[in-house]
C-alpha positions as CSV (number, residue, x, y, z in Angstrom):
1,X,58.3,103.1,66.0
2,X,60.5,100.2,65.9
3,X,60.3,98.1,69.2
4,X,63.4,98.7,71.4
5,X,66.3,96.8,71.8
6,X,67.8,95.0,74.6
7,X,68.5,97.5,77.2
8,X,71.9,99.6,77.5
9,X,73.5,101.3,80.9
10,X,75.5,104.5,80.5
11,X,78.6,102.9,82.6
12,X,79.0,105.8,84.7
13,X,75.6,105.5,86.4
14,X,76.0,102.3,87.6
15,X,76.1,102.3,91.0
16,X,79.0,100.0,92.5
17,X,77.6,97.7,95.9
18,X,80.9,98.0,96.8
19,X,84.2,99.5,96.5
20,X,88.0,99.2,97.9
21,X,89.5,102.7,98.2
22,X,93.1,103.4,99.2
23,X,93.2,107.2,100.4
24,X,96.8,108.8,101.0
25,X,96.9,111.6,103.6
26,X,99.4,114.0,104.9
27,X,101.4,112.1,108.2
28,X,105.2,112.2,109.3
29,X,104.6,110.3,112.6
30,X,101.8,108.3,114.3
31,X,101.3,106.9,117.3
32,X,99.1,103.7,116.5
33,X,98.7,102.2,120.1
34,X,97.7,105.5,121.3
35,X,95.3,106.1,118.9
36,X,93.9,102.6,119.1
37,X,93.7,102.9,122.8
38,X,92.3,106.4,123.1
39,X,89.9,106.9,120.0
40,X,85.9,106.9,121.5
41,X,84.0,103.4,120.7
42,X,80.4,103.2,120.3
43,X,78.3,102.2,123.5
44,X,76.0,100.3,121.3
45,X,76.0,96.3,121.7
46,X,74.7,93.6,119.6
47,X,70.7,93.2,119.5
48,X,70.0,89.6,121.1
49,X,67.4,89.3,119.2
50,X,68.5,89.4,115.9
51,X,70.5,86.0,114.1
52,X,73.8,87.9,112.7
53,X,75.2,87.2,109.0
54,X,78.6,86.0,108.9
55,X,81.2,86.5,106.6
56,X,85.1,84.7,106.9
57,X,84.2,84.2,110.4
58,X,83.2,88.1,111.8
59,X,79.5,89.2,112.1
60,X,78.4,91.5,110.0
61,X,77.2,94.3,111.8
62,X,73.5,95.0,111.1
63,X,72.9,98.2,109.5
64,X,70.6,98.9,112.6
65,X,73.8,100.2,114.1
66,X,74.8,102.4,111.6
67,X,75.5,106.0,113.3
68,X,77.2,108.6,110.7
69,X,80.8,109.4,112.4
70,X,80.8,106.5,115.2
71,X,83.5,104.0,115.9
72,X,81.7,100.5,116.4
73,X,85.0,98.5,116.5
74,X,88.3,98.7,116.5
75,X,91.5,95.7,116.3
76,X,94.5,96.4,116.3
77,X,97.6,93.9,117.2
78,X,95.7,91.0,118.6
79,X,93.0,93.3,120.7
80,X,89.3,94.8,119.9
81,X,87.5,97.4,121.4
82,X,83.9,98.4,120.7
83,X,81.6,95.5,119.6
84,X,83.4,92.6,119.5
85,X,82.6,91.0,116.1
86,X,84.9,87.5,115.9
87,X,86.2,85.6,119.2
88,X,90.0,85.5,116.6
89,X,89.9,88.1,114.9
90,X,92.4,88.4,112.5
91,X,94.6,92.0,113.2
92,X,97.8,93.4,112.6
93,X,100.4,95.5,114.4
94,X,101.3,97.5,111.7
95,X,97.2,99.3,111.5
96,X,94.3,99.8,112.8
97,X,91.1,98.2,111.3
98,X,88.2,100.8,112.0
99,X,84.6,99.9,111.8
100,X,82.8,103.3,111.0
101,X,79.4,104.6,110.4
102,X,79.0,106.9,107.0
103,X,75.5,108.5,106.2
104,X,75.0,105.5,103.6
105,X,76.1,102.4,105.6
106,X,78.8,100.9,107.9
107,X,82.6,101.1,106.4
108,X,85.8,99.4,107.6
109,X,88.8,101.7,107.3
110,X,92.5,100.4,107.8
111,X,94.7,103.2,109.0
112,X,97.9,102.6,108.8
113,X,101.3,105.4,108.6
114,X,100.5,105.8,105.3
115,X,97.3,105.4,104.0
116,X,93.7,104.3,104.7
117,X,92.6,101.1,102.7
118,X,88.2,101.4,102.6
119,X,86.4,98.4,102.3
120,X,82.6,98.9,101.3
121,X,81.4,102.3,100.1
122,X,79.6,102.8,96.8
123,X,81.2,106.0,96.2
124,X,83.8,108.4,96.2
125,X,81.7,110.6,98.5
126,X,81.0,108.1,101.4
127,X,84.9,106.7,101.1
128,X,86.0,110.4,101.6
129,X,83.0,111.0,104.6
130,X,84.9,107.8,106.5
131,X,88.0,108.9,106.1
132,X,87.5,112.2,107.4
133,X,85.5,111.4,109.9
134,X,88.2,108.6,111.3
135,X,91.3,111.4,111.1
136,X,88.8,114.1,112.9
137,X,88.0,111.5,115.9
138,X,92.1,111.4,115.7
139,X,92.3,115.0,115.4
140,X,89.8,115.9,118.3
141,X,91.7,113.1,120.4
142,X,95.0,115.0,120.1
143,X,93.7,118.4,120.8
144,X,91.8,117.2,123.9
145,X,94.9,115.3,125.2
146,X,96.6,118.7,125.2
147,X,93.7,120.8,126.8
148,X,94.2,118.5,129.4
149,X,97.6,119.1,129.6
150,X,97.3,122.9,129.6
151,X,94.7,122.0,132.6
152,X,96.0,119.6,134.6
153,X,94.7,120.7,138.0
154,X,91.4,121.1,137.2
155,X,91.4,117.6,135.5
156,X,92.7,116.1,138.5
157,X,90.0,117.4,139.9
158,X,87.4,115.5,137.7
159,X,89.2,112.6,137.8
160,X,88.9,112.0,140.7
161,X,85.0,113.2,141.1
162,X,84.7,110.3,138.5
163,X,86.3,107.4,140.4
164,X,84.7,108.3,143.9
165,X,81.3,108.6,141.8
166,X,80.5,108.7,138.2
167,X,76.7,109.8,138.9
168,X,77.0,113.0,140.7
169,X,80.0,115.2,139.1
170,X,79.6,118.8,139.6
171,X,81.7,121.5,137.3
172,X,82.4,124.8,138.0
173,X,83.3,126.1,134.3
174,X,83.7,125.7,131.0
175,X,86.8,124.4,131.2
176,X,85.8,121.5,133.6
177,X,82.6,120.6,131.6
178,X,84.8,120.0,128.6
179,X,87.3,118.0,130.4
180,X,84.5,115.9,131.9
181,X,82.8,115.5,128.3
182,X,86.3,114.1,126.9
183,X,86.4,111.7,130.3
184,X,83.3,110.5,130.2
185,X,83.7,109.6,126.2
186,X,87.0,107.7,126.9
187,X,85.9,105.5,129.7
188,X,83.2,104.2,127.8
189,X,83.4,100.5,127.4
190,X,86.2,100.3,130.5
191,X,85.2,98.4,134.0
192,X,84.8,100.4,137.3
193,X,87.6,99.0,138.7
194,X,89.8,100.2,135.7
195,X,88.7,103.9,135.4
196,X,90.8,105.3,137.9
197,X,94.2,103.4,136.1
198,X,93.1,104.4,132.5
199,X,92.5,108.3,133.8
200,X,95.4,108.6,135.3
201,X,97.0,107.5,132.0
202,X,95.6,110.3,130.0
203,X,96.6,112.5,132.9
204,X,100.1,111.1,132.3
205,X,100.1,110.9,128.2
206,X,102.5,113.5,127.2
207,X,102.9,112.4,123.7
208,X,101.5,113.0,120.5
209,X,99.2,110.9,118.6
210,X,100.4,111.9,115.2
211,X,102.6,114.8,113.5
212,X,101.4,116.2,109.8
213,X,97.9,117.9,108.6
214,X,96.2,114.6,108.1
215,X,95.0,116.0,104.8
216,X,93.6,113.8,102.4
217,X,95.3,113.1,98.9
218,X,94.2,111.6,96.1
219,X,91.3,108.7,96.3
220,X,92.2,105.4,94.2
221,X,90.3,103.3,93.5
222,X,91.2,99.5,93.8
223,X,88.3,97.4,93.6
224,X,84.6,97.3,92.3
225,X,81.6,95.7,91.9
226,X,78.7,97.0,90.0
227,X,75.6,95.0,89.5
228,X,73.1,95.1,85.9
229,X,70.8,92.8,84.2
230,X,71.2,91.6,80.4
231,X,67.1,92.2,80.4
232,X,66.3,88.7,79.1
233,X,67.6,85.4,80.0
234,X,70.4,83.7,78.3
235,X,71.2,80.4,76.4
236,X,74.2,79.7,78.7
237,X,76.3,77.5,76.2
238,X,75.6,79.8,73.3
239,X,76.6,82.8,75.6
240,X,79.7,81.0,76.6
241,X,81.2,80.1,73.5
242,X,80.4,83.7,72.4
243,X,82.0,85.1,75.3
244,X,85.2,82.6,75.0
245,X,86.5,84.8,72.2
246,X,89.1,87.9,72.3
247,X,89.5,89.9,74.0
248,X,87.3,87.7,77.3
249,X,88.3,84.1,78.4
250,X,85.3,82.3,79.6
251,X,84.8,79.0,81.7
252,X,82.0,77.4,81.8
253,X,81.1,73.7,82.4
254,X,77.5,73.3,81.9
255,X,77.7,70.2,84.3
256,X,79.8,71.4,87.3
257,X,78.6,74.7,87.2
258,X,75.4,75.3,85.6
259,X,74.1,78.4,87.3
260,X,76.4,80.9,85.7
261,X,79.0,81.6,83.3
262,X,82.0,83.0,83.9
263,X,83.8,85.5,81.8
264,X,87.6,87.0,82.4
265,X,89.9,89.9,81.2
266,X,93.1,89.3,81.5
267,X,95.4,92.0,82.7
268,X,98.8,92.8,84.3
269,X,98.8,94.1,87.6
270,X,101.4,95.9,89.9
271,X,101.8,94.7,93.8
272,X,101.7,98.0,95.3
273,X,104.4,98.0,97.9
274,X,107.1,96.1,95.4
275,X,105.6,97.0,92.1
276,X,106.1,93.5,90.6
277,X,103.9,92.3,87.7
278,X,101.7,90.0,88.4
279,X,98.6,88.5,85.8
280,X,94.9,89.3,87.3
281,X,91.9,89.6,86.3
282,X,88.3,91.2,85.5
283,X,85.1,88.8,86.4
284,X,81.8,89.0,84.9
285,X,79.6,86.3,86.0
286,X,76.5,86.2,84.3
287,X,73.5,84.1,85.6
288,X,71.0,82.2,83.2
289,X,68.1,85.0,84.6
290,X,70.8,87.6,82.6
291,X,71.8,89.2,86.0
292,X,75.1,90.1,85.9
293,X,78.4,90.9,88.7
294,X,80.8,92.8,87.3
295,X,83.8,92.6,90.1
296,X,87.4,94.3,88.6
297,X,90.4,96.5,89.8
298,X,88.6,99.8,89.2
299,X,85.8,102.1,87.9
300,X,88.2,103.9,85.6
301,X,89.8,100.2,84.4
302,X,86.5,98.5,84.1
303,X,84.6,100.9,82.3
304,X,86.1,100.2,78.6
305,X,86.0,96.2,79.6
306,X,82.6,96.8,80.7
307,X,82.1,98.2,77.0
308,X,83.6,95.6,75.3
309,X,81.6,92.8,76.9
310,X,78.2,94.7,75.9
311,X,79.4,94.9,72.4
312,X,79.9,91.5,72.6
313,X,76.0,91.1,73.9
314,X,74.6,93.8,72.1
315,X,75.9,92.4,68.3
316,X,75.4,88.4,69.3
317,X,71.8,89.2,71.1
318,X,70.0,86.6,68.8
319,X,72.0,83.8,69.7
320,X,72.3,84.2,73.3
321,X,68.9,85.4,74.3
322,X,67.0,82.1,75.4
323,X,63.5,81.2,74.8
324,X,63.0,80.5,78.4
325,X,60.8,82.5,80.5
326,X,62.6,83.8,83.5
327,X,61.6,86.4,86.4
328,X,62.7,89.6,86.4
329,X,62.9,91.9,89.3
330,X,63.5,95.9,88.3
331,X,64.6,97.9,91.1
332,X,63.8,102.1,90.4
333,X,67.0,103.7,91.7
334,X,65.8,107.3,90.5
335,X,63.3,109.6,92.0
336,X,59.6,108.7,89.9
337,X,58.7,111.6,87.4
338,X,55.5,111.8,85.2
339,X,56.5,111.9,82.0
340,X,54.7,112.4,78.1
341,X,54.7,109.7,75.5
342,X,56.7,112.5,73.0
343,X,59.1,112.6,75.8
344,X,59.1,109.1,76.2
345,X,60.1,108.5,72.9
346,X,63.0,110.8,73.0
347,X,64.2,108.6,75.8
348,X,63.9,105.8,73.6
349,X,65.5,107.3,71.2
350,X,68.3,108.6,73.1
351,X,69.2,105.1,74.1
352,X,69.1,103.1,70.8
353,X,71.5,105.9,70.1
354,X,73.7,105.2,72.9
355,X,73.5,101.4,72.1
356,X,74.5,101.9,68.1
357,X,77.5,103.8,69.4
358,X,78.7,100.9,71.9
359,X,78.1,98.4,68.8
360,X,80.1,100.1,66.9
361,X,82.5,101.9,69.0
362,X,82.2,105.2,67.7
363,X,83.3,107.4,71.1
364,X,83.4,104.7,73.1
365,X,86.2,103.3,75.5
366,X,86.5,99.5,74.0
367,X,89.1,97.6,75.7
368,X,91.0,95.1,73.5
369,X,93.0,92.3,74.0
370,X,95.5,92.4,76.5
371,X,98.7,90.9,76.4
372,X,98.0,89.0,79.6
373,X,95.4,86.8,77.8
374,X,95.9,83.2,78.1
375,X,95.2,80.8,74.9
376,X,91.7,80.8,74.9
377,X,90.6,77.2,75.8
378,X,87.8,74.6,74.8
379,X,84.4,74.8,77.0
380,X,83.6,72.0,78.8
381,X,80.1,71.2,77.4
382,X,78.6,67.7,78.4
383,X,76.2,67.1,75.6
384,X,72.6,65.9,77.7
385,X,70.9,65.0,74.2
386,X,69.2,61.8,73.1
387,X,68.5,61.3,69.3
388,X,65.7,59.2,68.2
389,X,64.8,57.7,65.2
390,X,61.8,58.8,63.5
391,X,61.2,55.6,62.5
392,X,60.7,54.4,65.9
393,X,57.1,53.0,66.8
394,X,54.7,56.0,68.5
395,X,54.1,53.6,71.4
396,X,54.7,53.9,74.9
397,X,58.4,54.5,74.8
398,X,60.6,54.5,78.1
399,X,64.1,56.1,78.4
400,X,66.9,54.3,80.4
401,X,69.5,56.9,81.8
402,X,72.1,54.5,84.0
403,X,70.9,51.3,86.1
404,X,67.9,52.9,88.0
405,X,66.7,55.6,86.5
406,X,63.6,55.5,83.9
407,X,62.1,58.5,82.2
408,X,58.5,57.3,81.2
409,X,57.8,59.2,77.5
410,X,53.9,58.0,77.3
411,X,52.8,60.7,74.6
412,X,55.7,61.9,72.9
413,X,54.7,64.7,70.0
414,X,57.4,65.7,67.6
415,X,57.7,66.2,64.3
416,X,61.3,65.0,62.9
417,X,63.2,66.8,60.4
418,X,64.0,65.6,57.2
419,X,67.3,67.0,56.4
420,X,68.8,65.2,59.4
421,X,66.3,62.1,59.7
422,X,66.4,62.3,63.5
423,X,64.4,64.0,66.6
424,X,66.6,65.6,69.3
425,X,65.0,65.5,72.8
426,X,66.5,67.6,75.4
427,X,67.1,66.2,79.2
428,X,66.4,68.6,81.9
C-alpha cells in the first residue's frame, strides 16, 4: 500500500473553540432592570489563591467555577452583581450581559428585547442549554414573584422572620417553605442592613418581568473558530505566495511577522440592525509548525472556504511542506477503540478518498472568488541570502552583517552548482 498522504478533516467534525450565536426568542415586553435586579447570582467568589487570566481588561473566570445553570455575573447599565470581574466594566442599558455556567464551560449571554447574542460555546447544543437555562431563571423569577403575590400574608410573615434573624426561621407549610426558599435565593449577595429594603421590594413588585413564551427560534450562527494542523511544517514564503492567489488574499512579511502567515477571503457582509454592505473577511492563520486558526462569520459560510484553502494545500503539498523538523502535539478527541490492520486500511482508504474528492471538487462545497476580493498584492519578502563565489579561497572566512556584527564561517562545506557558478548560504 501506497504511504498516505497529508492528512484530511471531514469539515463537519471539527470542533469549533468557540462560537458567537444570536438566538431569537418569543417576547412582546421585558422588564430589564427587574430582571437584572431580581435574577439569583452565584454565592461563589474568586479563589485567592489562584493568578486570574485577563482578557480586554475582565478576569476570566476559572473554569473551577463552572456550575451548569448558575448565574456568576451579571452588568447591566453601569452596575454588576455576582462576581465582580472588571473594576469599569463596560455595560449597556439597553441588555443584560449574563455570565452562565453550561455542562461544557462558562458562557456569556446578552439578553436584550430581542434576542440573546452567546459568546463561547462550541456548539449548537451548549448555546441552546445557556439560553434556556437564562429564560428559565427569568421564568421561575416571574412565577415566584406572583406566588408571592397570591400569598402576601404569609410572606410578610417570612420577611420579617428573616430581618429579625436569618438563622432560626421556622415554616409552617408548604407554602411558607417555598416563599422562604425564593427569599433566601434573592438576598444572596445583599448586606444585612439592606435585606429588610430589598424584601419589602419584592413584597411591593407588582409588575411583570416579561410578556411572551420566551420560546426559542432559530440559532444563527455568527462567528467561529475551529482549530487543525496541516500535519507537517511549512515553507512559509512558498506557502504564502501560494496562498496569495484567487480566490485567498495573503499577507505575509517574512521580516515583521515571521511566525505565521496570514490568509483572507474576502466577502460582503450585512450590519444586522441596518442591513448595509460592508466588506469582511475570513482568517486563516497558519503557523510555520502547520497549526492552523481558522476564525470566519459561520460554520455554514466557512465550510466551502475551508475547502478551498485545503485544495489549495492538498494540490501544492510539495512546495509548501518544509524540510524542517518541527514538534507535533496530537490531541485524541474520540473515545480509543482497538482496531485490525484490514480495518485500518479501510480507514486509510476511506480518507485518500475523501482527500481526491476535495482535490478535485467532485461533491464538495468549493468557494470561489468573491466579488469582495481586493487586487491581490505583492508579498513583502526580505531576501536574508548571501551569494558566494565558488571561487573564493576555503580559508577561514568571516561574514560582516552591519557595523558590529560578525558571523565567524571557520569550516564552511558546500558544494557549488555549476549552472549558476554561485553558493547560496541562508541566514537564520
Amino acid at each position: 500500500m501506497s504511504s498516505p498522504g497529508p492528512p484530511i478533516f471531514d469539515f463537519d467534525r471539527l470542533v469549533p473553540v468557540t462560537m458567537t450565536v444570536i438566538i431569537s426568542y418569543d417576547v412582546q415586553e421585558l422588564n430589564l432592570p427587574a430582571i437584572f435586579a431580581l435574577l439569583p447570582t452565584t454565592d461563589q467568589t474568586l479563589p485567592g489563591y489562584l493568578a486570574f487570566q485577563r482578557k480586554q481588561g475582565k478576569i476570566r473566570l476559572p473554569p473551577e467555577l463552572n456550575r451548569p445553570g448558575e448565574i456568576l455575573s451579571m452588568r447591566y447599565d453601569f452596575k454588576v452583581r455576582g462576581i465582580v470581574r472588571s473594576e469599569n466594566a463596560k455595560s449597556f442599558s439597553h441588555s443584560i450581559i449574563i455570565d452562565i455556567g453550561t455542562s461544557e464551560r462558562i458562557v456569556s449571554v446578552k439578553l436584550s428585547r430581542s434576542t440573546l447574542e452567546l459568546t463561547g460555546p462550541t456548539s449548537y447544543d451548549v448555546a441552546r442549554e445557556a439560553a434556556e437555562a437564562v429564560l428559565n431563571h427569568v421564568r421561575i423569577c416571574q412565577e415566584n414573584l406572583m406566588f408571592i403575590r397570591e400569598h402576601s400574608s404569609d410572606a410578610r410573615k417570612i420577611r420579617n422572620q428573616l430581618v429579625a434573624n436569618t438563622n432560626n426561621i421556622k415554616v409552617e407549610n408548604d407554602i411558607e417553605k417555598r416563599i422562604l426558599a425564593f427569599f433566601q435565593q434573592q438576598i444572596r449577595g445583599y448586606a444585612a442592613e439592606n435585606i429588610a429594603d430589598f424584601l419589602d421590594f419584592l413584597l411591593s413588585f407588582n409588575r411583570d418581568l416579561y410578556v411572551g413564551t420566551l420560546k426559542l427560534g432559530d440559532l444563527n450562527c455568527e462567528m467561529a473558530n475551529i482549530l487543525f494542523n496541516l500535519g507537517y511544517p511549512v515553507n512559509q514564503v512558498a506557502f504564502a505566495n501560494v496562498m496569495n492567489t484567487p480566490p485567498f488574499e495573503c499577507r505575509y512579511n517574512n521580516a515583521k511577522n515571521a511566525s505565521s502567515v496570514v490568509v483572507w477571503y474576502w466577502y460582503t457582509k450585512r450590519e444586522r440592525s441596518s442591513g448595509t454592505p460592508k466588506q469582511a473577511k475570513h482568517t486563516i492563520r497558519v503557523n510555520k509548525s502547520g497549526h492552523v486558526k481558522y476564525s470566519g462569520p459561520g460554520l455554514e459560510a466557512m465550510k466551502p472556504v475551508y475547502y478551498a484553502f485545503m485544495q489549495k494545500v492538498l494540490t501544492n503539498q510539495e512546495a509548501i511542506q518544509s524540510v524542517e523538523k518541527c514538534r507535533q502535539q496530537l490531541q485524541i478527541n474520540a473515545k480509543s477503540k482497538r482496531i485490525t490492520i484490514e480495518e485500518w486500511r479501510k480507514l486509510l482508504r476511506k480518507e485518500e478518498e475523501f482527500r481526491q474528492k476535495v482535490i478535485q471538487g467532485d461533491g464538495i462545497p468549493i468557494a470561489v472568488e468573491s466579488s469582495s476580493q481586493p487586487i491581490t498584492h505583492e508579498l513583502e519578502i526580505i531576501d536574508t541570502k548571501i551569494n558566494i563565489d565558488p571561487s573564493t579561497p576555503i580559508e577561514p572566512l568571516n561574514i560582516k552583517i552591519g557595523e558590529d556584527k560578525v558571523i565567524p564561517l571557520l569550516e564552511l562545506d558546500y558544494n557549488p552548482t555549476l549552472s549558476t557558478g554561485m553558493l547560496t548560504v541562508g541566514l537564520s
